[in-house]
C-alpha positions in Angstrom: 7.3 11.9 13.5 6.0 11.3 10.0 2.4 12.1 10.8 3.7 15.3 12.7 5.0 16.9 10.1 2.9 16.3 7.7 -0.6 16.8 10.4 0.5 19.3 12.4 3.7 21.0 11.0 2.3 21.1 7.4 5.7 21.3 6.1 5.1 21.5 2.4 7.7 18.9 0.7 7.6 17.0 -3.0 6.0 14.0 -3.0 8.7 10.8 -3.3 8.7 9.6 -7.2 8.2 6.0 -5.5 5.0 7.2 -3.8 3.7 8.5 -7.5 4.4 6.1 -9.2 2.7 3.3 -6.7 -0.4 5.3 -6.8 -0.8 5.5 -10.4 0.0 1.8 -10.4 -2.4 1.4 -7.8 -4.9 3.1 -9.5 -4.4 1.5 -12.9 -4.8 -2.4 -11.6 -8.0 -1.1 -10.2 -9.5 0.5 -13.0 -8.6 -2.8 -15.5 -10.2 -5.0 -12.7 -13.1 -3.2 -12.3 -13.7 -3.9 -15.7 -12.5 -0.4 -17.4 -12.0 -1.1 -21.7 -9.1 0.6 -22.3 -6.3 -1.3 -22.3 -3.9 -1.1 -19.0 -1.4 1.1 -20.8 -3.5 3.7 -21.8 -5.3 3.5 -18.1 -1.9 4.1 -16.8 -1.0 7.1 -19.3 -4.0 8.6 -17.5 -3.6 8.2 -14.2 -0.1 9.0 -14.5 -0.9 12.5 -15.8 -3.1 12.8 -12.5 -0.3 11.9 -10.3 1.8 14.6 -12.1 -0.2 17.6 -12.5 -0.2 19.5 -9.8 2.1 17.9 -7.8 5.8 18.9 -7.1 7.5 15.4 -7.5 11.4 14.3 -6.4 12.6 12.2 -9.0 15.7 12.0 -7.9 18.0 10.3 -9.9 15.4 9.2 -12.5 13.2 11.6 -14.4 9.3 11.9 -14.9 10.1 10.2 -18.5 11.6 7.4 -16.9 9.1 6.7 -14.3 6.1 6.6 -16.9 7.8 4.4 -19.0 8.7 1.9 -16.1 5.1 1.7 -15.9 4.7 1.1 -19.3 7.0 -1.5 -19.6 5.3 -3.4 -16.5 2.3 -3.3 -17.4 2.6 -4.8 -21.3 4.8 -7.3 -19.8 3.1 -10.7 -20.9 3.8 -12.7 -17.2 2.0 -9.4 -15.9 -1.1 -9.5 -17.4 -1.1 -13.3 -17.4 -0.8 -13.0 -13.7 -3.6 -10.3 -13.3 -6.1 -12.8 -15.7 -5.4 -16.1 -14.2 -5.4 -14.4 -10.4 -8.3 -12.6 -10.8 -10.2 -12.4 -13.4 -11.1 -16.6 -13.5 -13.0 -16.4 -10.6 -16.5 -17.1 -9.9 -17.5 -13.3 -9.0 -15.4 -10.0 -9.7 -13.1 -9.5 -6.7 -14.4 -6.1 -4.2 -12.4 -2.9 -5.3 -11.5 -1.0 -2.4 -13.6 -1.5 0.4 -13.8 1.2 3.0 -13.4 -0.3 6.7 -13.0 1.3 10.4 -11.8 -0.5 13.3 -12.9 1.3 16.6 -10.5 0.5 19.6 -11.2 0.5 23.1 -9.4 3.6 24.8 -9.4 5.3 21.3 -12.0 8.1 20.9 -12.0 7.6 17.2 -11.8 4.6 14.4 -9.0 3.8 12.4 -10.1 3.9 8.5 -8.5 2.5 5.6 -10.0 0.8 2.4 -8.9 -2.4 1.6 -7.3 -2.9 -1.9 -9.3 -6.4 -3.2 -11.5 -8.8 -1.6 -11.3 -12.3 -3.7 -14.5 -14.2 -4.4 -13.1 -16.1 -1.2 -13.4 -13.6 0.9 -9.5 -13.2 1.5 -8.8 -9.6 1.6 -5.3 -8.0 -0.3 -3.1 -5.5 -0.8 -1.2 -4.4 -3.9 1.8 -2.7 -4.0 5.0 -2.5 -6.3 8.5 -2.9 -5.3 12.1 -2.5 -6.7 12.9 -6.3 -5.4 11.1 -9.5 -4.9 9.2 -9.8 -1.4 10.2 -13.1 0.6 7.1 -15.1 2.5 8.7 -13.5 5.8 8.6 -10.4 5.0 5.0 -10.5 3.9 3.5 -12.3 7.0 5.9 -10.1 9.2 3.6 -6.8 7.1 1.3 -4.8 10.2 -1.0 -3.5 7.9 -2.8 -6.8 6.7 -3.7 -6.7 10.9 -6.3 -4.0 10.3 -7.9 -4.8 7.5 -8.3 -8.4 9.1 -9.4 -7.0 13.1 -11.9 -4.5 10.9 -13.4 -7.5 8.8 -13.5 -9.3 12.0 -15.6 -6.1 13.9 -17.7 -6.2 11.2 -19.1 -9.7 11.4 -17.1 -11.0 8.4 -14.1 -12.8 9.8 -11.4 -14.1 7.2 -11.1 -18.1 7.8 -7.1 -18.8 8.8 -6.6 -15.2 9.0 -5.2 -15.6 5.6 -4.2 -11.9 4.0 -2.4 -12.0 0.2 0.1 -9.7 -1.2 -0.2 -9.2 -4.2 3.4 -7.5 -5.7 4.3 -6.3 -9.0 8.1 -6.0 -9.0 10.1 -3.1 -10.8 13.2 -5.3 -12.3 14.7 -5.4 -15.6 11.8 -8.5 -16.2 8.8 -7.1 -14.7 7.6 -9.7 -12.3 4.0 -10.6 -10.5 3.9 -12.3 -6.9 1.2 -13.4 -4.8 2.2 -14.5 -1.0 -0.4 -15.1 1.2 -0.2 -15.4 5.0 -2.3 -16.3 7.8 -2.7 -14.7 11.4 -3.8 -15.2 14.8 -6.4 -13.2 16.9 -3.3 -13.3 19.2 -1.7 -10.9 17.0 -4.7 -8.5 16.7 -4.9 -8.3 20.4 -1.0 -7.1 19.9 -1.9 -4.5 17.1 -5.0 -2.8 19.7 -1.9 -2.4 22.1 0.3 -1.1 19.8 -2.5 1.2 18.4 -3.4 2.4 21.9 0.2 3.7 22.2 0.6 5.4 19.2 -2.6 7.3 20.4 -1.2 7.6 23.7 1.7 9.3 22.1 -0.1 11.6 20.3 -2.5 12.8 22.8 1.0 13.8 25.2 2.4 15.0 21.8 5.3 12.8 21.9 6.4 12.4 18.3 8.8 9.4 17.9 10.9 8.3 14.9 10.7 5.1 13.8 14.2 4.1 11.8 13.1 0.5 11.4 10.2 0.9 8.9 10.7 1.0 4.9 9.8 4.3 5.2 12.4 5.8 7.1 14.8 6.5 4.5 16.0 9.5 2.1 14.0 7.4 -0.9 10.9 7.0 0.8 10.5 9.5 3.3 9.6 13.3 2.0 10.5 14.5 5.8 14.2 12.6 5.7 16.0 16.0 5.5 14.6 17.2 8.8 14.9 14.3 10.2 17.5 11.7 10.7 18.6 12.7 7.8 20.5 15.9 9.5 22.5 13.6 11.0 23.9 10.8 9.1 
């Protein structure tokens, strides 16, 4: 429903302050890991100011002040950077910054793209992404989108050993906090995401548009489209 009005309603909404500020965050580790001199804060500062101009941004509750200096504070936080050294930065070889992947599907006319966050000197792929809580192990391994990346990198002749994917989550509390959770999958469960894949395409090509309440994203903080949603009802 999402992807409908966004794709082919182009209903024109303010982007979620939770969405800016995980891009900018995004963006930030990036830059310091691929080897960027300024120090993190003054990497965020800028790609904060991207995220911002331009944009119309719900900040609900908070303000744009508050959401910059959240980053801030996360990012001078001494576990933080510790974490981002000892996990990355100690390795052998510089981890891979975004690598762009498709997965072509039978019974799909067209791939599925993405770009995968990091690739460790190991050759385990991750994904980072910030949070207002701690992630548990479950909820990490129970995560669809580590399925891609690993089906892609398995299409493209470099299969992950153990199917192993890593999380890596930088967590908005009072005390910044860093996690890493890593998880391993079967082909079994690639198998499951083609068929789940094919009938999300299916869908779309008899333009049936379902909701889905039971994602993250299907609520008034996360999702731009709420209002014309589910949220006309509750």
């Amino acid at each position: 429903m999402a992807w409908k009005f966004h794709y082919v309603d182009k209903v024109d909404v303010p982007t979620s302050s939770n969405l800016a500020f995980g891009s900018a965050f995004h963006n930030t580790i990036e830059a310091f890991l691929n080897g960027h001199e300024k120090p993190m804060h003054e990497l965020w500062a800028g790609e904060w100011q991207r995220q911002a101009e331009g944009k119309q941004i719900d900040y609900g509750s908070s303000s744009e002040a508050e959401q910059f200096n959240l980053g801030i504070r996360m990012l001078t936080d001494p576990d933080v950077q510790k974490g981002l050294v000892d996990t990355f930065l100690t390795q052998e070889k510089m981890p891979s910054i975004e690598t762009y992947i498709e997965l072509r599907i039978p019974g799909i006319p067209i791939p599925i793209v993405g770009y995968i966050d990091i690739i460790t000197s190991d050759g385990v792929p991750g994904d980072f992404k910030t949070s207002a809580r701690s992630w548990t192990p479950d909820k990490a391994y129970e995560e669809m989108q580590p399925l891609f990346y690993l089906a892609a990198l398995k299409q493209l002749g470099r299969p992950v050993r153990g199917g192993k994917f890593r999380h890596y989550i930088f967590v908005k509390t009072k005390k910044a906090q860093f996690q890493v959770l890593e998880s391993a999958h079967k082909d079994t469960e690639l198998d499951w995401l083609a068929f789940m894949a094919k009938g999300v395409w299916n869908g779309i090509s008899k333009e049936v548009y379902a909701p889905n309440p039971n994602t993250w994203k299907c609520s008034p903080t996360y999702c731009e489209y709420w209002h014309l949603c589910r949220g006309k009802y509750v």
